[in-house]
Each structure stands twice: as C-alpha cells, then as structure tokens.
N, C-alpha and C positions, 0 to 999 in steps of 0.2 A: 589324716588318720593313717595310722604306720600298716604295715603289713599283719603285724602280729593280732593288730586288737581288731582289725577287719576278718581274720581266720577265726580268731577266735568268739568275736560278734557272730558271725555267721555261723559257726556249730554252736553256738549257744540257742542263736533263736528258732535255727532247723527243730534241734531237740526240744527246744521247750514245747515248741506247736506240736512235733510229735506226742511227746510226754502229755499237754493236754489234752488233746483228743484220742489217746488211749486211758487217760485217765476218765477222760468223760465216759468213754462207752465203759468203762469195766465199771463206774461207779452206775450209770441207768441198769448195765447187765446185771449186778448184783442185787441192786433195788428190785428189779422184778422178776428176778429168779428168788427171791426170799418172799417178796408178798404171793407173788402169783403159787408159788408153795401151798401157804398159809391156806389162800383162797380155796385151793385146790383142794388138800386133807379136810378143809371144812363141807365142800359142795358133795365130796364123796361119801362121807359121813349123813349127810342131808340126805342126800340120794338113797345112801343104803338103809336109812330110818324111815324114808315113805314108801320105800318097795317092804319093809319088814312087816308097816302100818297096814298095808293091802293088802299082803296075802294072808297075814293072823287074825286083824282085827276090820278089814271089812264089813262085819257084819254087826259091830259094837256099838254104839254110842257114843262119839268123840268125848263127849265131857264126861258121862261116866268113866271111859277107860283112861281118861287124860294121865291120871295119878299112875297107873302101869305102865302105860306109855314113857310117861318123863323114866323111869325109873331103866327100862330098858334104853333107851335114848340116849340116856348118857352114863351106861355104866360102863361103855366103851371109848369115851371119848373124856378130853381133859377142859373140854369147851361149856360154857353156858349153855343151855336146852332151855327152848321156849317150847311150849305148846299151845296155838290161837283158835281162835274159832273162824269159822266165815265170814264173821262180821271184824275179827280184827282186835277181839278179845280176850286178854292172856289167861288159859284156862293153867298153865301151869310153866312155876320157871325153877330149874334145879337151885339157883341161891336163895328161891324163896319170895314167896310174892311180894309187888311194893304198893304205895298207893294209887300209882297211876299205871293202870292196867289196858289202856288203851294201847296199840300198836300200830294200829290203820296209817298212824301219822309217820311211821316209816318206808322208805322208797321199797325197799328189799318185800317188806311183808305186801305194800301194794298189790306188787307184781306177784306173788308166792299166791294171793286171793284170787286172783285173774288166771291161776292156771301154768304158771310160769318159774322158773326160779329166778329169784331177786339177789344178787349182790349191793352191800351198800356198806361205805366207810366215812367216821365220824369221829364222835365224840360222845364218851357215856354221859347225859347230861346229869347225873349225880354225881361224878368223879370227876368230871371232862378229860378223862383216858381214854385216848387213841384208841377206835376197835373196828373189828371187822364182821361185819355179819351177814349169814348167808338164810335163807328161805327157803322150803321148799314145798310144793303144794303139797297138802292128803287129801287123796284122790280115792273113790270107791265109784267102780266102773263108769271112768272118765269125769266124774263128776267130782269136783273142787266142795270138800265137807270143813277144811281148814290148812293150817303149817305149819311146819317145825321150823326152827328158827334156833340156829346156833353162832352162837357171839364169842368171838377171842378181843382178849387182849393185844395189841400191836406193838405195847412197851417194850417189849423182850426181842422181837426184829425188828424194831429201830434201835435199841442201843447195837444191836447184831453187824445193823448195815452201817452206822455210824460209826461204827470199830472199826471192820473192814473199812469203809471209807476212809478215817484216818490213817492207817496204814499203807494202802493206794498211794493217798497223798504224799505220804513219810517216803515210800519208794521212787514215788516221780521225782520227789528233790534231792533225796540221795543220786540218781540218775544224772541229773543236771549237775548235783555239783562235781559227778566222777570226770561227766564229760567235758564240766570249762577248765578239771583239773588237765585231764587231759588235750586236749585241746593247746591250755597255755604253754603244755612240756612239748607237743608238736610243733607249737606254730614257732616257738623257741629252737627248734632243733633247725627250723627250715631258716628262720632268722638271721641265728648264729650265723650260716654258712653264708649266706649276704650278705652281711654285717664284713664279712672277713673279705668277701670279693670287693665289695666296696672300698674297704680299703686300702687292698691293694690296687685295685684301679688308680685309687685317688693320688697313691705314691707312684705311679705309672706315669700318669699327667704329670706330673711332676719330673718326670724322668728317671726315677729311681726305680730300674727294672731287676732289681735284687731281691724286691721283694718276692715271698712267694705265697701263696694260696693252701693252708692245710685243709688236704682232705679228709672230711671228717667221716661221711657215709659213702657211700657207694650206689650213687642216683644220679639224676642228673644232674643236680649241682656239683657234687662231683665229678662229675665228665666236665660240667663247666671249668673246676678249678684248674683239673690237670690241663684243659684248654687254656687257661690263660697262663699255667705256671711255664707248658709251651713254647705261649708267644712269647710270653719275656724271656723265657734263655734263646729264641731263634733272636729277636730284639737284638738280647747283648750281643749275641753272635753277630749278626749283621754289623753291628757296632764297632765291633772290634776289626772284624773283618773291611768294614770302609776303614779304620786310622790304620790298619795295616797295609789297605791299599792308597790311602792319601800319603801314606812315610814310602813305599814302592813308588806311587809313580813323582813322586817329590824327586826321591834319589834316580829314578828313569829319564826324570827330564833333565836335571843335574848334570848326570853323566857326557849327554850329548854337547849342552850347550856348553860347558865345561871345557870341551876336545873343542868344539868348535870356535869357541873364544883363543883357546888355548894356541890353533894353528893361526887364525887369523893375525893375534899376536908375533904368533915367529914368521910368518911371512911378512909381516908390516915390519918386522927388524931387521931381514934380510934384503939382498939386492934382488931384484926382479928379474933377474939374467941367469937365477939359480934355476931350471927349466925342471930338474929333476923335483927338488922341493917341492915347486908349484905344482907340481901334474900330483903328489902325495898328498900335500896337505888338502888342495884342492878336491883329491876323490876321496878323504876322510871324511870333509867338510859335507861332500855329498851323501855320503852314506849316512853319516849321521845325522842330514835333514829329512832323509829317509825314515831312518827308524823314528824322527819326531812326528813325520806325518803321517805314520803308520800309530802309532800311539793316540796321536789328533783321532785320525780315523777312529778305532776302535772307542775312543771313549763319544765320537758321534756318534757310532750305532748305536752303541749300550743305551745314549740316551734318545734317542730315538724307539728303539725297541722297549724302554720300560715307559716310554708316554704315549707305545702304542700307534706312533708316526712313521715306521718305517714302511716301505712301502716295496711288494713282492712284483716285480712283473712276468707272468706267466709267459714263452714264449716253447717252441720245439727248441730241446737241445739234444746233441748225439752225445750221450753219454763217451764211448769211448775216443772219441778224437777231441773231448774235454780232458781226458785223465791222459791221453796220449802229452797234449799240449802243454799239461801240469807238470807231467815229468821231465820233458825237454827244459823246460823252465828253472825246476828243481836241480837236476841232475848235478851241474856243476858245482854247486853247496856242499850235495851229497858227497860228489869225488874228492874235491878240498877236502874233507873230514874223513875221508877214506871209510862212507858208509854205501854200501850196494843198495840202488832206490832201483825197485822192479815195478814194472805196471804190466798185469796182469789182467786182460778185459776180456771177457765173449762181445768178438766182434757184433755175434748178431742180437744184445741188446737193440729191443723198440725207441726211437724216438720218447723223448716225457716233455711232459709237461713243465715247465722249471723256470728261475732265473738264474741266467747261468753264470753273469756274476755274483750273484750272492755265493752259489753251488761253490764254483773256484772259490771265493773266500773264505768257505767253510774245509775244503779239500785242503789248501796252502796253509792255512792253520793248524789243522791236524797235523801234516808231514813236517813239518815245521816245528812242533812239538814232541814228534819223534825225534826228527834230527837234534833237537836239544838236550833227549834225554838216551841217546846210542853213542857208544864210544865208536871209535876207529875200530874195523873191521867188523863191523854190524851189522843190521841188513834190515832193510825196509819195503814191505810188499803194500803195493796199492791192487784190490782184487775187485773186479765187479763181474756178475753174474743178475741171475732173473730166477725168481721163484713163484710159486702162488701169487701171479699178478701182481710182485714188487721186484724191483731192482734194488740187491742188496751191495755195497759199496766198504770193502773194509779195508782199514789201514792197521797192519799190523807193525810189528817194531819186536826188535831183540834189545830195548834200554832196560834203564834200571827196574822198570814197574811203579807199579802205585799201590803203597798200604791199603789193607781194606778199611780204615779208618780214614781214611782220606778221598776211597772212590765214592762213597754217596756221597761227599761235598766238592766234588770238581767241578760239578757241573752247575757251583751256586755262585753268584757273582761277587767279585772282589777274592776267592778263596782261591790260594795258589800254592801248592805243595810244600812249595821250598819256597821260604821267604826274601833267598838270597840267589835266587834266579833273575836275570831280567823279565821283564812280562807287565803288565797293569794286573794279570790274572783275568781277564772279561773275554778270552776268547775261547772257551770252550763253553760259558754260558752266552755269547753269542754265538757260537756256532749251535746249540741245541734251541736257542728260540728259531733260529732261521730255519732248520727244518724241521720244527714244530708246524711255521709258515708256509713250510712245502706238504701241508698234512704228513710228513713222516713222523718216523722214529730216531733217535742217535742214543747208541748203547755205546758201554763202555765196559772190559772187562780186564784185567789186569790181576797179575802175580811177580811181587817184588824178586826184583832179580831174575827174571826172566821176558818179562817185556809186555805190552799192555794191545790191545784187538780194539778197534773202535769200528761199531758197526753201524752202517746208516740206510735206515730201510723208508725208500721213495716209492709212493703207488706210481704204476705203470696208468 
C-alpha cells in the first residue's frame, strides 16, 4: 500500500471514529434533552395541579368536584387531564370519557395511588401513538384521596429528534467527506515531492547527476531536495574535478618520464667519455625520479587518508629547530628564484606533541606553494609564536593570491587553481587532513595580487 492511501486510510478512520462517537453522544444528548423536557413541563404541571387540589379543594369531595377540577387542570396546559379515584377509577378525562375507565392497570397511576409520582411511556392502546404520562398523587393532609394524570403525545419529538438526528448525520458525512477531500490533496502534496526525489535518486544510480529536485514547499522535504540537488552538483564537482586531475597527473607523469626517456636516449647515442653530458643528463634523470616519487607519495597519502589508514605518531617535537631545519633545506630553491625565505620563531615555544614528519610535510608543502606562486624579488615569511594554549605557525607569501572563488575550494581534493600548473592538486587537502590528525586547525586567507597567509593552529 503506497504512502498516499495509507495517509489517507488513516485520516479517514481517525475521523470517522471521531465523527461516530460525537454523533453518538449528540444524537442520546438530544434524545434526552427533548423527552426529559417533555417529562419535565408535564410532572410540573402535575405538581402544580395537586398543590392547587390541596389548598382550594381539600375539603370537597373528589368526585363531586372532579368536573371543576378537570376544567382548571387543564385550562393551562395543552396535555390530556385525567382525574382517578383511589381505587384507580377515571372520574374524569378532558377528551372525554371512553369505555374502559379503569386505570389501576397503568404503572404511572400505580405508583400516583401509593403516594408517589408515577412516570410511564407507551402506547395509546386506541391509536398505539407514542405517549407519555405523568401521575400525581391528591393528597388531603397526607392522605392519598386520588390523581391527576396528564398524557402528551410523543409524535411531535420524535419527528423533532429524528430531524435533528438526520442532520447530525448529514453533518458527520459532510465532515468525512471534507476530510478524505482533504486528506487526498495533502497526502498528494507530500507524494508529489517523493515522487520527484525518487526519481531523481533513481536517475542518480544511474549516474546521471544532472538531474535536479524542484522545490515545491518549504519543509522538510524540501530541505530534503536542496540536500540532494547539493550532493549532485558537489557529485558533478567532484567528477569533474578527478578527470581534471586524471588529465593533470597523466600530463605530470608524462612530462618526467618523457625527459627521462628523452636523456637516456641521448646518452645511449653518445660516447661515454662525454663526462659533462653524463653528470646533466644524469642529475635531470635524478631530479625527475624525484618529482615522480614525490607525486607516488602524495597520491599514497591521499589514499591512505581517504580509507582512513594513515597512521599519526605522536612523539615531543621542538617546533623551532623543525622550522629552523626546514629553512636551511629550503633556502637554496628560495635564492635560485631570487625570493627572501625568513623563519621567524619564539625560541621559547613548548615542546608539542606532533609527528614531525608528517609536520615537515605539511610545512615543505605550503613554502613550496609559495615559492610557485612569488615572482623574483618576493619574500617569504615562516612565523611561529604561542597563544591561548596553541602554537600558531604561519606562512605568508607576497605571490599572486588566490580568488575568493577559489579559496573555499583549495582545500578540496583534486581542485587546483591553475590547471596548467604542475601539482596532482592533493597537497593542500593533504596537508589539512594531517592537521586535522594533529587536533588542529589549517586556515587560509588570501587577496589576489597581493599574496595568501596560511595559518596552522596546533594545541600546545
């Protein structure tokens, strides 16, 4: 059973059960607010004809004053008037007497002879219409001499309550059917928008992450859709972003093995006595097995860090006689390029906790990204200092900068500024998983044409 006919099953049968049992009680409410009425204006009527009986005619003759009696009895009232004797005898009835004048044989007059008022509902056995009749003793100083006895008709509230009752009814299904109206235009509205996840999901599995999700309302399924309309452009992203790094390091690795084929060739062509040649081609050959196994590397970490296998070892490191070391190391790159590389430490940085080859390979990567992107006569500051229980570590650069359309995505993998830079692009999102690993922070802040701050904040 689909979603829509189970919503709407369900606000059906809530409402019908309610609608019943409010129909129930308003149909007994009405039923006995209409007779218990009836009841009511008749026993009052009774009551006020045996107090009238007592105080005027106490001293009368029941059967002699019967005839003035009826006559006051009911010239206020729109009901049949009995008047009985003690034994149960009709001495007098306002429609007029019939052949059977016994009464004893009703429950109401019983109880009316014994002292009591009597209620009792039937059937007139001359008509067999519905009626109701009330009893009431006449009494002369406490003593039961006979009763008045007034009888309605009950045709007139039954058809009363049976109207009302049909309309009750009429209303309870108008109700029911507002709400499976409604209902079906809900459970349709919440449908629809599932209906459309679904298939974009289903064109997702598929691979086709073009598609998108319209937001129809503003709930959670729509939070849902722009969630998924989201993932599929992060998807494409990602997508596009690995064939731009599969055609990168295609063309990266190309290049090396290319030179390197290339020299082996001219020295296989040449005499071996050329010393000079040999010592060139030979440190090209080197360098560019270099940068292949520095590319090797970096696409091990990447995968190591995205299955979660890489592996931190904590140990003491002195921060500044790391950054001192880094720059000695650096430096000569730096002065080839005629860019100024300064290191800049408070000696009396604490001890941390760290590994400190991972550290250097996040540090050598940074300055190294400087120097790729600072012209001749530039200048390169590496600063570390201690604040609120972190050691904060920043490499600044007077290069070209970084758009701000480009700085939220530096730090995602495979995405690399310039397509036509050397690089895989994974080392500045490996360098922010690895001190992510160190519990730190690695920020980055830049302005084009003027040069980019990378700040790296280690707890102490």
């Amino acid at each position: 059973m689909g979603i829509q006919k189970r919503l709407v099953g369900s606000y059906v049968v809530v409402i019908f059960l309610t609608v019943l049992i409010l129909e129930i009680f308003l149909i007994v409410s009405v039923r006995f607010y209409y007779f218990h009425n009836v009841e009511r204006i008749l026993m009052n009527q009774a009551e006020l004809s045996a107090s009238f009986f007592q105080q005027y005619f106490a001293d009368e003759d029941l059967e002699k004053q019967s005839d003035r009696l009826l006559k006051g009895f009911s010239h206020n009232s729109d009901a049949q008037v009995q008047i009985i004797n003690l034994s149960g005898r009709l001495l007098q009835d306002s429609t007029g007497l019939h052949d059977d004048n016994n009464m004893i044989k009703y429950p109401d007059v019983q109880v009316a002879i014994q002292g009591e008022p009597g209620i009792w509902k039937g059937k007139d056995p001359s008509t067999q219409e519905a009626i109701l009749a009330v009893s009431f003793p006449l009494q002369v100083n406490d003593v039961t001499v006979g009763g008045v006895r007034f009888v309605t008709s009950l045709t007139e509230t039954f058809n009363t309550v049976n109207q009302i009752t049909v309309v009750l009814i009429c209303v309870g299904m108008l109700v029911i059917a507002i709400v499976t109206v409604l209902g079906l235009l809900l459970s349709w509205t919440i449908t629809r928008s599932i209906k459309d996840l679904k298939q974009a999901a289903d064109r997702m599995t598929e691979g086709d992450f073009s598609k998108r999700v319209p937001k129809r309302y503003q709930d959670e399924l729509g939070s849902l859709a722009d969630t998924l309309n989201m993932m599929a452009s992060r998807i494409l992203k990602s997508e596009q972003l690995k064939n731009d790094f599969i055609s990168s390091v295609s063309h990266e690795l190309r290049t090396p093995l290319t030179s390197i084929k290339g020299w082996v060739i001219t020295l296989k062509s040449n005499r071996i006595d050329n010393k000079q040649l040999l010592h060139e081609g030979l440190d090209i050959i080197e360098s560019e097995g270099d940068r292949l196994t520095r590319m090797v590397d970096e696409l091990l970490d990447f995968s190591k860090l995205d299955n979660g296998r890489i592996a931190i070892h904590f140990a003491p490191v002195h921060l500044p006689a790391l950054l001192h070391h880094i720059g000695r190391q650096l430096s000569p790159r730096a002065t080839r390029q005629g860019i100024l590389l300064e290191i800049q430490v408070d000696e009396t940085i604490p001890t941390i906790q760290a590994d400190e080859n991972r550290l250097k390979q996040v540090l050598i990567n940074l300055i190294d990204n400087s120097l790729k992107f600072t012209d001749d006569s530039g200048r390169i500051l590496v600063h570390a200092h201690t604040t609120l229980g972190q050691v904060i570590i920043t490499v600044e650069d007077t290069g070209s900068g970084i758009a701000e359309e480009d700085l939220e995505n530096v730090l995602h993998k495979f995405y690399k500024v310039d397509q036509h830079t050397s690089g895989s692009g994974l080392g500045l999102s490996i360098s922010d998983q690895i001190i992510k690993l160190h519990r730190g922070e690695l920020r980055i802040t830049s302005m084009v044409g003027k040069g980019t701050i990378v700040h790296i904040h280690l707890p102490i």
